[in-house]
C-alpha positions in Angstrom: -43.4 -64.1 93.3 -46.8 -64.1 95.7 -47.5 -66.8 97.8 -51.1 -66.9 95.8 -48.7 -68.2 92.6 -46.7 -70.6 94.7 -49.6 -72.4 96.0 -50.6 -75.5 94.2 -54.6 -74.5 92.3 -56.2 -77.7 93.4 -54.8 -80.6 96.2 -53.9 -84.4 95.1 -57.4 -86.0 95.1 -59.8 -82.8 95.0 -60.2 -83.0 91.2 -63.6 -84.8 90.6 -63.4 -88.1 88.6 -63.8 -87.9 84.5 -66.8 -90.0 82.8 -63.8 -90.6 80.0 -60.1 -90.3 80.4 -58.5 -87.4 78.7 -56.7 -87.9 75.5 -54.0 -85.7 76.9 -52.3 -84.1 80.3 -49.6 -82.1 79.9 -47.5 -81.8 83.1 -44.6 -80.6 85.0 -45.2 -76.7 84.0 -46.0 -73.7 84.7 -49.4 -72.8 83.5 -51.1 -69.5 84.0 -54.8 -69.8 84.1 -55.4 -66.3 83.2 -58.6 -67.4 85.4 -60.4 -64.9 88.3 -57.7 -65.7 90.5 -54.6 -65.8 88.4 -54.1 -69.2 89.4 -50.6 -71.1 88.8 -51.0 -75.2 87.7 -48.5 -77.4 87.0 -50.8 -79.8 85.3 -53.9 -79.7 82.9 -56.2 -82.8 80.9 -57.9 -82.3 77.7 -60.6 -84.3 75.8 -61.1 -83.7 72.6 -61.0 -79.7 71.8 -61.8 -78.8 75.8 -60.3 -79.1 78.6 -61.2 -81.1 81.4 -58.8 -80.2 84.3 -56.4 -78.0 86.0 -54.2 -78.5 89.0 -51.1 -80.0 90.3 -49.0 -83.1 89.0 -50.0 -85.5 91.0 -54.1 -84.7 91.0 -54.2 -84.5 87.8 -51.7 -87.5 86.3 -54.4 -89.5 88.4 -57.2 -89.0 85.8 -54.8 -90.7 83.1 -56.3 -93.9 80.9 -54.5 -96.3 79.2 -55.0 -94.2 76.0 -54.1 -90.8 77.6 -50.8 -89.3 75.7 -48.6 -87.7 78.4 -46.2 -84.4 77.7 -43.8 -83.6 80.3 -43.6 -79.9 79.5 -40.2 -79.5 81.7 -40.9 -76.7 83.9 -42.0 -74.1 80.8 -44.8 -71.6 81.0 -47.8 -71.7 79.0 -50.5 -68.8 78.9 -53.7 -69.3 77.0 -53.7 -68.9 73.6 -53.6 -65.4 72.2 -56.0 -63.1 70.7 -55.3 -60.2 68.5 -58.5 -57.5 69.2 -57.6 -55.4 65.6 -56.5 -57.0 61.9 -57.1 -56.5 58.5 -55.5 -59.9 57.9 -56.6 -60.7 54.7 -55.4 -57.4 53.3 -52.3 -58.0 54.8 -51.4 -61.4 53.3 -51.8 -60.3 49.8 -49.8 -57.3 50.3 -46.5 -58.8 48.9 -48.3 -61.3 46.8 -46.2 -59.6 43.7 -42.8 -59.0 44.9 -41.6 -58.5 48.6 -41.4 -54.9 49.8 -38.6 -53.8 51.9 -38.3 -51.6 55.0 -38.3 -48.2 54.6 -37.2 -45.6 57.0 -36.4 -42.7 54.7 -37.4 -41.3 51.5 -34.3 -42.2 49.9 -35.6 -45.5 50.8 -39.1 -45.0 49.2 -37.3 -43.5 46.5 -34.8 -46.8 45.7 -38.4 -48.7 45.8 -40.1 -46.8 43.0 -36.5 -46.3 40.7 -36.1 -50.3 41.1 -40.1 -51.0 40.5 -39.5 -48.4 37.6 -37.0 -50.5 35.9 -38.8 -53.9 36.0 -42.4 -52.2 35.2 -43.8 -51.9 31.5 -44.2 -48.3 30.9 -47.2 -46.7 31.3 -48.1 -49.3 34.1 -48.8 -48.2 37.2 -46.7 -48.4 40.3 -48.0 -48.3 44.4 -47.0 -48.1 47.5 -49.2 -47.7 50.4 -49.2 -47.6 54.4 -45.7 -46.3 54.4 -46.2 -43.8 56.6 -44.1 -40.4 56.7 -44.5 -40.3 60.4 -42.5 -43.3 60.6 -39.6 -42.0 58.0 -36.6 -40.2 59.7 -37.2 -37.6 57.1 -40.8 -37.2 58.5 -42.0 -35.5 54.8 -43.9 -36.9 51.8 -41.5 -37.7 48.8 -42.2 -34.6 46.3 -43.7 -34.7 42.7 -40.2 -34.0 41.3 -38.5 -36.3 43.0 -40.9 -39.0 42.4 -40.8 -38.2 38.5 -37.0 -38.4 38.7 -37.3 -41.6 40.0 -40.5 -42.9 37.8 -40.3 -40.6 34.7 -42.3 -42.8 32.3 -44.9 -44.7 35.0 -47.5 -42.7 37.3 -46.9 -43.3 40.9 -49.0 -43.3 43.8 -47.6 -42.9 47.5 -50.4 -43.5 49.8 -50.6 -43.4 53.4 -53.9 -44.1 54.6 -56.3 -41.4 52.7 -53.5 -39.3 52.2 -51.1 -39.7 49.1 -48.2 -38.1 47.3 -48.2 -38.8 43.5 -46.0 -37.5 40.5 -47.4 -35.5 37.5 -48.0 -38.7 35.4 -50.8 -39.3 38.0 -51.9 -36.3 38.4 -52.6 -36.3 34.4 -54.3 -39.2 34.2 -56.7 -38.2 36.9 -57.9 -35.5 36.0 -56.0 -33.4 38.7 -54.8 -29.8 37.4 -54.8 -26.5 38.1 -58.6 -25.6 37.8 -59.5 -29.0 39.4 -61.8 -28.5 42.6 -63.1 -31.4 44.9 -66.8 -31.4 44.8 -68.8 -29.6 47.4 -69.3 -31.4 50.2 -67.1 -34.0 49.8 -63.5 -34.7 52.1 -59.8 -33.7 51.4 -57.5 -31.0 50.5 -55.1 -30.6 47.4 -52.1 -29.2 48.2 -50.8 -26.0 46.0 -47.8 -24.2 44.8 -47.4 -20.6 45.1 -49.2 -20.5 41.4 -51.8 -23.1 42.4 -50.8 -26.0 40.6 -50.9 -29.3 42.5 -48.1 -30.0 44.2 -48.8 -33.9 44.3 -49.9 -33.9 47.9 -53.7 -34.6 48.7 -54.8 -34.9 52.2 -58.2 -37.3 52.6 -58.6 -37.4 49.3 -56.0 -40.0 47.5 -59.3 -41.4 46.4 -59.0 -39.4 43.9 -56.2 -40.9 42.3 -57.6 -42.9 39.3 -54.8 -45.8 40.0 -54.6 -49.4 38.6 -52.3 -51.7 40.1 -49.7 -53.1 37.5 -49.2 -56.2 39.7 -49.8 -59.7 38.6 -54.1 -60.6 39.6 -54.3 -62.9 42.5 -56.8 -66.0 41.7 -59.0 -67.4 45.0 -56.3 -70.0 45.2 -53.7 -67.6 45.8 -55.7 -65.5 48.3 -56.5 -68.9 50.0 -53.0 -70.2 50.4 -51.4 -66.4 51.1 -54.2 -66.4 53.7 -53.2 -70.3 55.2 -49.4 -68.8 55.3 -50.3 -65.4 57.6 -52.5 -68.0 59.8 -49.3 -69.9 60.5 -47.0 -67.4 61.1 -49.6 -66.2 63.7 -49.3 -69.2 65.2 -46.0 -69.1 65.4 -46.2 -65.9 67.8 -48.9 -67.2 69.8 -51.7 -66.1 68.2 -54.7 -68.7 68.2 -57.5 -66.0 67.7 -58.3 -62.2 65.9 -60.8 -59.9 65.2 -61.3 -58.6 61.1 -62.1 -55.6 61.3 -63.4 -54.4 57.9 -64.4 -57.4 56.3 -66.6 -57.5 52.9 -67.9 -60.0 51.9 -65.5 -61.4 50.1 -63.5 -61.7 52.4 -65.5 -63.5 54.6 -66.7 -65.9 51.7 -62.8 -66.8 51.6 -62.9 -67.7 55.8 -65.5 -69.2 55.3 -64.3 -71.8 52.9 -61.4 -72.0 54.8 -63.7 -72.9 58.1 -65.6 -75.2 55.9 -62.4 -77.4 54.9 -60.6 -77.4 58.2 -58.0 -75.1 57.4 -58.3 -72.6 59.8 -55.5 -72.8 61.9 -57.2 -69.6 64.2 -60.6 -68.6 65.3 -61.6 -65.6 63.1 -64.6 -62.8 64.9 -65.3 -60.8 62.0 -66.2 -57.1 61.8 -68.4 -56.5 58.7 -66.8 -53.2 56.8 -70.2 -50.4 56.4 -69.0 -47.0 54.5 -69.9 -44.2 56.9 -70.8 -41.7 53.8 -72.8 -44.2 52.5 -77.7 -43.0 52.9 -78.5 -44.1 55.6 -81.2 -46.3 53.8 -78.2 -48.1 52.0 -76.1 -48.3 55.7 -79.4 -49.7 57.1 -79.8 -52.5 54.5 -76.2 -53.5 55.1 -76.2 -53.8 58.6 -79.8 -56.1 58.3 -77.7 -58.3 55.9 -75.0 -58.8 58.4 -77.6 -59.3 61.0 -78.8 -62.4 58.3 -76.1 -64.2 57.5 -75.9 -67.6 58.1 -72.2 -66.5 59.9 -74.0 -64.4 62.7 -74.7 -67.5 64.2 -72.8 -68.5 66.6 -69.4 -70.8 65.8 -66.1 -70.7 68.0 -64.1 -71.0 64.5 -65.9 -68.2 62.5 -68.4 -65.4 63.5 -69.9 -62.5 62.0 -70.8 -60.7 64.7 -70.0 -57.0 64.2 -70.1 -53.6 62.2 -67.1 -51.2 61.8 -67.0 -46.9 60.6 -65.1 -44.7 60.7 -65.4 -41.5 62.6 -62.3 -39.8 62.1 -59.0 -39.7 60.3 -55.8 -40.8 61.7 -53.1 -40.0 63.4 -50.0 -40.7 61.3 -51.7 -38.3 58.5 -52.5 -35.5 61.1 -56.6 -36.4 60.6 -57.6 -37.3 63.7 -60.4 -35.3 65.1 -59.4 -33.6 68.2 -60.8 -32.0 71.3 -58.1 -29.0 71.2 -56.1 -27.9 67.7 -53.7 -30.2 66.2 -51.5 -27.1 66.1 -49.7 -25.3 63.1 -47.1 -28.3 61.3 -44.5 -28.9 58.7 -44.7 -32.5 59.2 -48.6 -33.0 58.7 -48.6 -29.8 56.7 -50.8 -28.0 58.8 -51.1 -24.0 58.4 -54.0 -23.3 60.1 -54.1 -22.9 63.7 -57.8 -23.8 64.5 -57.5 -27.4 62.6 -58.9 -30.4 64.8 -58.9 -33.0 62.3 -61.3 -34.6 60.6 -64.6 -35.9 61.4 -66.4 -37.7 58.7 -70.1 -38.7 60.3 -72.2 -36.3 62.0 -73.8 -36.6 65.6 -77.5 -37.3 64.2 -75.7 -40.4 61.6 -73.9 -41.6 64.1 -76.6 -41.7 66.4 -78.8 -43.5 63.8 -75.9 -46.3 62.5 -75.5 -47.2 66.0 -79.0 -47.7 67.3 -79.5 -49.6 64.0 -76.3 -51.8 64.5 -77.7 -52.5 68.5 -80.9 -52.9 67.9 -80.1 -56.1 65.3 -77.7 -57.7 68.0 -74.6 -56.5 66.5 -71.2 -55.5 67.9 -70.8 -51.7 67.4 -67.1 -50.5 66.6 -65.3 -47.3 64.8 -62.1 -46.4 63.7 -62.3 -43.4 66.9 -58.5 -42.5 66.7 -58.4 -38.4 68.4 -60.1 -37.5 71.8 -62.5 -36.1 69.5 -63.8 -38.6 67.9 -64.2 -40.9 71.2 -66.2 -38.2 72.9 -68.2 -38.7 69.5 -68.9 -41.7 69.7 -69.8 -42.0 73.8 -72.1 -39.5 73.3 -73.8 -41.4 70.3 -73.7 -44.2 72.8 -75.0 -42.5 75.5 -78.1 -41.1 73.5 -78.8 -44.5 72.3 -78.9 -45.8 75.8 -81.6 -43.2 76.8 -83.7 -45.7 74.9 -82.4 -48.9 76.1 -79.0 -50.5 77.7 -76.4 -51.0 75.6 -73.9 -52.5 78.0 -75.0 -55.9 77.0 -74.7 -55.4 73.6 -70.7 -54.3 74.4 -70.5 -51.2 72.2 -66.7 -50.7 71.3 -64.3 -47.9 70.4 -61.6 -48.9 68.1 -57.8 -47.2 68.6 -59.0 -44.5 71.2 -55.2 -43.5 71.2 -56.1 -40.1 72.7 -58.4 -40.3 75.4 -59.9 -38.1 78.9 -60.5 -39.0 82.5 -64.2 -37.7 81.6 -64.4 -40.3 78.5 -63.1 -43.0 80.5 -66.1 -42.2 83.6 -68.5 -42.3 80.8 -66.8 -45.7 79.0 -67.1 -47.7 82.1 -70.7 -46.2 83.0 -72.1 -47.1 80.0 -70.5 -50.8 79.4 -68.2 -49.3 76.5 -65.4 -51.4 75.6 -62.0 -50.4 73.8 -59.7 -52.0 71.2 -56.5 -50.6 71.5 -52.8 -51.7 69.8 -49.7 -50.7 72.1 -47.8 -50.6 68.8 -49.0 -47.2 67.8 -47.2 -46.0 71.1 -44.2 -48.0 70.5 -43.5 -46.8 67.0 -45.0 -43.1 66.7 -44.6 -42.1 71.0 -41.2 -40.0 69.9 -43.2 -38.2 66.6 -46.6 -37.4 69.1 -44.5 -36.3 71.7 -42.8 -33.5 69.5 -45.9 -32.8 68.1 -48.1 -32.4 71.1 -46.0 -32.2 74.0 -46.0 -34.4 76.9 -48.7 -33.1 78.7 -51.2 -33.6 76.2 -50.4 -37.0 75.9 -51.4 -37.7 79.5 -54.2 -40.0 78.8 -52.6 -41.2 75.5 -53.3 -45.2 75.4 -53.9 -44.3 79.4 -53.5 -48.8 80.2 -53.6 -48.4 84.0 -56.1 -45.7 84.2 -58.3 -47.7 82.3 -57.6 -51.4 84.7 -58.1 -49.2 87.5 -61.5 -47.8 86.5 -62.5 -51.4 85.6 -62.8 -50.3 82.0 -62.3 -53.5 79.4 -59.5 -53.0 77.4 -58.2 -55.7 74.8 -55.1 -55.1 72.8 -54.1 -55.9 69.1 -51.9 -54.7 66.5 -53.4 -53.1 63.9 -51.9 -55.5 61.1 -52.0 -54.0 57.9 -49.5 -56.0 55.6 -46.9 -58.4 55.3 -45.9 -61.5 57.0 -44.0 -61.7 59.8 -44.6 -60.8 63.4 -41.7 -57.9 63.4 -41.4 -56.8 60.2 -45.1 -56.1 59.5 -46.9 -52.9 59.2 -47.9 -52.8 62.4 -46.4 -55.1 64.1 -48.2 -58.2 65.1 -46.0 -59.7 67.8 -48.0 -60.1 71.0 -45.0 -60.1 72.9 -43.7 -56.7 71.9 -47.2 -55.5 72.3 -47.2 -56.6 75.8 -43.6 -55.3 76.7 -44.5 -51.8 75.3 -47.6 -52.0 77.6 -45.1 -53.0 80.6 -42.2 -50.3 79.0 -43.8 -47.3 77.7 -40.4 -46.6 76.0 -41.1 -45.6 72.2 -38.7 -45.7 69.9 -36.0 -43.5 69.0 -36.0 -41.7 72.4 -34.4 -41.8 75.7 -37.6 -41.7 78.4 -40.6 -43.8 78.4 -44.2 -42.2 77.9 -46.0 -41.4 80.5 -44.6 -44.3 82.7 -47.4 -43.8 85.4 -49.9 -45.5 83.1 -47.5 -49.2 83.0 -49.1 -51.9 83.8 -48.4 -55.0 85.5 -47.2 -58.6 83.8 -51.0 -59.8 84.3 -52.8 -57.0 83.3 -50.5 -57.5 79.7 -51.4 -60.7 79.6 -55.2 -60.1 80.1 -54.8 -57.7 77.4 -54.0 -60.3 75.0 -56.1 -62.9 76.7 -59.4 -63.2 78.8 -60.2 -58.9 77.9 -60.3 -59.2 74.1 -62.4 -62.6 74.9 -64.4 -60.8 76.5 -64.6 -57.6 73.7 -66.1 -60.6 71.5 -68.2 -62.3 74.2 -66.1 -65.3 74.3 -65.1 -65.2 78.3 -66.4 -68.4 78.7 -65.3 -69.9 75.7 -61.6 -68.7 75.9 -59.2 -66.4 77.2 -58.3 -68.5 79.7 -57.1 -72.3 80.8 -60.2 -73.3 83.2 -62.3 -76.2 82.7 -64.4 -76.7 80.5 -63.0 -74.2 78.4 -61.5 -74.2 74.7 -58.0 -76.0 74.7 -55.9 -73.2 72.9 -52.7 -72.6 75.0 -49.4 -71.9 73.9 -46.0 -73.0 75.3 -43.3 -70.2 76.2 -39.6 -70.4 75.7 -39.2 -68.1 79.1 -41.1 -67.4 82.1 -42.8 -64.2 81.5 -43.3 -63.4 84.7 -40.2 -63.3 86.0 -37.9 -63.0 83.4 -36.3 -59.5 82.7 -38.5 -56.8 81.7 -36.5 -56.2 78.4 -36.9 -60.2 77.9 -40.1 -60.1 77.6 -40.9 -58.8 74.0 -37.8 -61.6 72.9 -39.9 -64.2 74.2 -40.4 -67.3 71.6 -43.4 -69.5 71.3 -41.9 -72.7 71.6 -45.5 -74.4 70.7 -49.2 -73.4 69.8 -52.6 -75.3 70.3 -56.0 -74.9 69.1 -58.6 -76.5 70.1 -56.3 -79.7 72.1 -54.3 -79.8 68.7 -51.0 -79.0 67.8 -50.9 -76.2 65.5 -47.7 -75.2 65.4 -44.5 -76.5 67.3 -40.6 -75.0 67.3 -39.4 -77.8 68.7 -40.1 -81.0 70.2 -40.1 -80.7 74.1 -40.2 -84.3 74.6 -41.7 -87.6 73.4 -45.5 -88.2 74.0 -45.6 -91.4 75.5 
């Protein structure tokens, strides 16, 4: 450990006398101020939802009233609370509103899910699965139309994976989908074919065209409201005290809203409002003035509207990313032809347009930018819109920007560009990339330290699509194994880490999750870190995560979790206020 973290942040006697005492110090730590300095306190006051000191026992015990609640924290580490730069959280509580869904790691897996929904599911009814993603399945393939008949005879099925699907021959009846069917000119996707041209149940960024109807039971606002409470909670059970939406309607926000109104929000909420790329650009444009209207782009530390979100490209679990070089020819993402780079879905002048519109009306800037492609897109649409004016204040972002360039990341920090970026795409798919690619190509694949180093901001986030619970969603929303893989570089299912030059230290993992994505929603002075005069969300650590063992680190459990100076969620007791 430095000397720097052994020192003591502020002497007995140099904290300045309070106007009021606190209404609570909690002592005998180890608290990491995430601040400029990385300072180490053992000590720290709050009044009401701030906090009003920092520093050692003895200096700070002094500033104690007769009222002031004391908790000895017994030598445990506590971090600021977290913030998750990437959800689609209210999708993602509803997911299992039905029936639970299990892990899947094979077809026969998907396959035992669609026979047992089958049996339980009136006939005729539909039945859907979605984000399950073949990359992720040992089998790495799309179950086929036979098989999925076999297992569904008398119920069409849809097996979506972001705009891709795989659906059986029930589904391809009742939409329409035959032989002499042809998506319309101009619009995305591919239909898969046999040998005589009849679908083979595969589409590729076009599953839109799947005329489905959910057979599940209809959630009322009261069920999306207390699905909605539960996810909050179990994100503060992992630490997590703060997240960015990032496709919100409205809707959705309504339903934050009331929850901000009534005092249920148990985390702060920066929402990105959801524009469709394809939409005129006289239809994107009055969008983007109504976000810039709403009451919610004012500013409130529980609940702000403060951004727009596209998408520029496909993904890279479906093999539509839009890439700099070819994808390359590939059974897996059933790609034949050799010159394929993805998919890009707005063009240069668009792009240009939506994000001088979005600037121009003080909004946040983001896309879904997944391939090198598409993140070279986007800079340059940037970089023409700062011919016209500065855009670094407005702190344009790049969503996922797995694949990335030395060049890109020059041009990223020159122009103010921020990224949003979610380790657990490297955990989880690292093994399936690496096969695909090769290692060299994935030099500057979620590049962490090249992007510290060139002083670039970079906040990190899961990427939560559905279900509850920090493990076991899809993706996981586990700070702590977001942080380990940031530390590790060691995907699953292999043997060597990715790219290990690009790990970065214990600090710089927990600025990801801390003071950076603050800063990605121009909240550094608000939060991110434990300083004075600062928001009181901290959370208290089973383990000392900066020395415990590197494979410790993504086991560590939150033994408690504050927002705002109150307790919002708590493991168990560590001792009795007095």
């Amino acid at each position: 450990m430095s000397l720097r973290v052994l020192i003591p942040v502020l002497l007995a006697g140099a904290l300045p006398a309070l106007a009021q005492e606190p209404d609570l110090i909690v002592h005998h730590g180890k608290i990491v101020t995430v601040d400029a300095g990385f300072r180490i306190a053992s000590a720290m006051a709050l009044r009401g939802d701030r906090i009003v000191a920092t520093g050692d026992d003895a200096a700070v015990l002094k500033l104690a009233g007769p009222k002031t609640r004391r908790v000895d924290l017994q030598g445990k580490t506590v971090l600021p609370g977290l913030i998750d730069s990437h959800t689609h959280s209210v999708a993602a509580a509803m997911y299992e509103f039905d029936h639970p869904v299990p892990d899947m790691e094979s077809v026969a897996d998907v396959l035992k899910y669609f026979r047992a929904r089958a049996a339980v599911t009136k006939e005729g009814d539909w039945i859907t699965l979605s984000q399950v993603f073949i990359t992720r399945l040992r089998d790495q393939r799309f179950p086929t139309r036979a098989e999925l008949d076999q297992a569904a005879p008398r119920n069409p099925v849809y097996f979506g994976t972001g705009p891709d699907a795989s659906v059986n021959s029930l589904a391809l009846k009742l939409s329409g989908i035959d032989k002499n069917f042809r998506i319309p000119e101009g619009q995305l996707g591919r239909i898969e074919r046999d040998a005589n041209g009849e679908p083979t149940g595969i589409l590729r960024s076009c599953g839109r065209l799947i005329k489905s109807r959910s057979g599940e039971r209809r959630a009322t606002d009261e069920d999306r409201r207390q699905r909605v409470k539960m996810l909050l909670a179990d994100y503060n059970s992992v630490g997590i005290t703060s997240f960015s939406d990032r496709n919100l309607g409205d809707a959705d926000i309504e339903l934050y809203r009331r929850l901000r109104d009534s005092g249920e929000l148990s985390c702060r909420v920066f929402v990105m409002y959801a524009v469709n790329g394809q939409d005129p650009m006289d239809r994107i444009e009055r969008s983007i003035l109504s976000a810039a209207k709403s009451p919610l782009h004012q500013y409130n530390n529980m609940l702000w509207v403060r951004g727009i979100k596209v998408f520029v490209d496909g993904g890279m679990l479906t093999g539509s990313a839009y890439m700099l070089q070819p994808w390359g020819v590939s059974k897996v993402y059933s790609i034949d032809d050799p010159s394929y780079r993805g998919m890009r879905f707005i063009d240069p002048g668009k792009l240009y347009q939506i994000a001088r519109t979005v600037l121009k009306n003080d909004l946040q800037f983001t896309t879904h930018s997944v391939g090198d492609g598409a993140v070279h897109a986007m800079i340059d649409a940037y970089a023409e819109v700062n011919n016209e004016f500065s855009v670094r204040a407005s702190r344009p972002c790049i969503s996922h920007a797995n694949f990335m360039t030395a060049e890109a990341i020059a041009k990223m920090k020159a122009l103010g560009v921020v990224a949003d970026m979610q380790p657990a795409w490297l955990y989880l798919d690292g093994a399936t990339l690496t096969k695909q690619f090769g290692d060299k190509r994935l030099t500057y694949f979620q590049p962490y330290k090249t992007l510290f180093d060139s002083g670039v901001i970079v906040g990190g986030g899961s990427d939560h699509m559905q279900k509850i619970g920090g493990l076991r969603s899809i993706n996981p929303y586990n700070p702590f194994l977001g942080m380990w893989t940031t530390l590790a570089r060691q995907p699953r299912w292999t043997d060597q880490p990715l790219h290990p030059e690009q790990r970065i230290t214990r600090e710089q993992a927990i600025r990801l999750y801390t003071v950076n994505n603050a800063y990605l929603t121009f909240e550094e002075k608000e939060k991110g870190s434990l300083e004075e005069g600062k928001l009181a969300d901290f959370i208290v650590l089973d383990r000392d995560i900066l020395t415990c063992p590197l494979d410790s680190v993504k086991d560590i459990q939150v033994v408690e979790t504050w927002l705002g100076g109150k307790q919002v969620y708590r493991s168990k007791p560590l001792s009795a206020p007095r």
